[in-house]
C-alpha positions as CSV (number, residue, x, y, z in Angstrom):
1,X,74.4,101.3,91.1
2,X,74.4,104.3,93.1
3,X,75.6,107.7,91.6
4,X,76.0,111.4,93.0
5,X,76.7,114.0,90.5
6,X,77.6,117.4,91.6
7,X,77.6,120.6,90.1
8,X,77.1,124.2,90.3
9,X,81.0,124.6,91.4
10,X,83.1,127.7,90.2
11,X,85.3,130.9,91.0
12,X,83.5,133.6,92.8
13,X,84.6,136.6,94.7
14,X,84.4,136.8,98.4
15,X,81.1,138.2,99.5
16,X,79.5,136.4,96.7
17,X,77.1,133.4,96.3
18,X,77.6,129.4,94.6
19,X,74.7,127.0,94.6
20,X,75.8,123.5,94.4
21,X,73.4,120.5,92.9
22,X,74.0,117.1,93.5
23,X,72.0,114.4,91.4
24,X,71.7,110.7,92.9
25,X,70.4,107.4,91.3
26,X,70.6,103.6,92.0
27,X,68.8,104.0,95.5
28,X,65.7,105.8,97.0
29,X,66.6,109.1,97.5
30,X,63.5,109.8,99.7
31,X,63.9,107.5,102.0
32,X,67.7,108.6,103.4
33,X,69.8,111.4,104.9
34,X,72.2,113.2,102.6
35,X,75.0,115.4,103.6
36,X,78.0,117.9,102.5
37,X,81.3,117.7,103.1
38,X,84.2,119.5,102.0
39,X,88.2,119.4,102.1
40,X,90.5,122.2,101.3
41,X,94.0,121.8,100.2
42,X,96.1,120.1,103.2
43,X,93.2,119.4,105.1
44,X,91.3,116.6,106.2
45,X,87.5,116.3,104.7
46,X,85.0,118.1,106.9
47,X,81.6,117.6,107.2
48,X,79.6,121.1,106.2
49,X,76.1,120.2,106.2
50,X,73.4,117.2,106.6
51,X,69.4,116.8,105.5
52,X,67.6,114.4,106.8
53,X,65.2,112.2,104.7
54,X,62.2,114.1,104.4
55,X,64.0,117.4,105.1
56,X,62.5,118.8,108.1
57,X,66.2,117.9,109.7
58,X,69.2,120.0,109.0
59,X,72.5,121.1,110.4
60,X,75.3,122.6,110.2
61,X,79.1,123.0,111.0
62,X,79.5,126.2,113.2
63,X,82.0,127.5,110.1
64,X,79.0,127.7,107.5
65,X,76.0,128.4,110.0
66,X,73.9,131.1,108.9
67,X,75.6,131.6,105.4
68,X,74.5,128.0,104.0
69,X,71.6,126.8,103.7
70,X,71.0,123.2,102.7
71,X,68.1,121.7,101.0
72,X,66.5,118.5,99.0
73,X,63.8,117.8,96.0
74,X,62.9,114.2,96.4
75,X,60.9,115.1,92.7
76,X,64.0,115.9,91.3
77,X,66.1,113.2,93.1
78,X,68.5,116.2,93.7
79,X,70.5,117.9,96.9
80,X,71.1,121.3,96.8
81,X,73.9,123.7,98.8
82,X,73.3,126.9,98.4
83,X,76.4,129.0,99.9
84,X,76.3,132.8,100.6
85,X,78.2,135.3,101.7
86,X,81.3,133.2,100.7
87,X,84.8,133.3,102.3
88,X,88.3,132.3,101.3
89,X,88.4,129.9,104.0
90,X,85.2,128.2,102.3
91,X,87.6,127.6,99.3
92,X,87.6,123.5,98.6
93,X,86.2,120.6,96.7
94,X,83.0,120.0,98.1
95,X,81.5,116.4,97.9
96,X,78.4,114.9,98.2
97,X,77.3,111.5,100.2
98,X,74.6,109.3,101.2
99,X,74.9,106.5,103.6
100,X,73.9,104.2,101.0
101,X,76.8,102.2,100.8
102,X,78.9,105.1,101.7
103,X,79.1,106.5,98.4
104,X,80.3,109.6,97.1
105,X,80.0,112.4,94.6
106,X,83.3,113.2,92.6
107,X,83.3,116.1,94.1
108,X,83.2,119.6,92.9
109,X,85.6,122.5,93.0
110,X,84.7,126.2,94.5
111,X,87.3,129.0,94.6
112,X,86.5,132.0,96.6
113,X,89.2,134.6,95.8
114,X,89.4,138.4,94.6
């Protein structure tokens, strides 16, 4: 059974920094891409970042480029976001996925506000 498991969510102020964790199980994590996506109130879901499956591959949606930086630890079986810098426009519920049956995290609420 595949599972994604995000955390590391929260309120922060604009200017500040979030990093986001997302724990997977039930397939190889090694061996596949894994990406980001978000979706803010009203909007539709947006990819923000992908890995590929050893790492040496990322990229990045123009919005987030140069702010976020995303990252894997295959030891760990974890995907990481880490997100600085921070806008109010980068306020939304941010969701984890692997193609692995096209499954994804819960997703995980982050609030940038004064």
């Amino acid at each position: 059974q595949v599972q994604l498991v995000e955390s590391g969510g929260g309120v922060v102020q604009p200017g500040g920094s979030l990093r986001l964790s997302c724990v997977v199980s039930g397939f190889s994590f090694g061996n596949y891409g894994m990406r980001w996506y978000r979706q803010a109130p009203g909007k539709e879901r947006e990819l923000v970042a992908s890995i590929s499956y050893d790492g040496r591959g990322t990229s990045y949606a123009d919005s987030v480029k140069g702010r976020f930086t995303i990252s894997r630890d295959t030891a760990k079986n974890t995907l990481y976001l880490q997100m600085n810098s921070l806008k109010p426009d980068d306020t939304a519920v941010y969701y984890c996925f692997t193609g692995v049956r096209d499954s994804w995290g819960q997703g995980i609420q982050v609030t940038v506000s004064s």
